[in-house]
C-alpha positions, 0 to 999 in steps of 0.5 A: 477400650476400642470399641471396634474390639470384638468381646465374648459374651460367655464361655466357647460353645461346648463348655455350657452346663447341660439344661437341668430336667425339669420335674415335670417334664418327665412322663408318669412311667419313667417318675419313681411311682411309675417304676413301682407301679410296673414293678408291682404289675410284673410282679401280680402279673407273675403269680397270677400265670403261675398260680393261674395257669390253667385258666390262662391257657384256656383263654389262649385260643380266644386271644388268637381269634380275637388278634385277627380283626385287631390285626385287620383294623390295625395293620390294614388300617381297616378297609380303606388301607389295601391299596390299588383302589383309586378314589374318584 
């Protein structure tokens, strides 16, 4: 055999199997004790509104007062996000 002869070492580009997902890889949500897991949350979350009803919109209110700082320091980034004020 030549040795100028340019041999391929494995098959063309494309044809490689894909890479097989390793077992712990995957995060604890998208594992099957974490589909169960929201499915049985979903499913508490359920009957405790419409079992609970009244006392979950009781609590309304109190989570529209309490989205307003949470919005201030999340979206704002506190009071160092409101822009327009140089740092010396």
């Amino acid at each position: 055999m030549n040795p100028d002869t340019h041999r391929m070492s494995g098959p063309p580009t494309g044809s490689e199997p894909e890479a097989e997902v390793e077992a712990g890889t995957r995060g604890f949500w998208t594992s099957k004790t974490g589909l169960v897991t929201i499915a049985f949350l979903l499913i508490a979350a359920f009957f405790l509104l419409t079992e609970h009803r009244a006392h979950t919109f009781g609590v309304l209110p109190f989570l529209l007062l309490l989205a307003c700082p949470l919005l201030h320091v999340f979206m704002h980034g506190g009071h160092r996000g409101h822009g327009g004020q140089k740092e010396n």
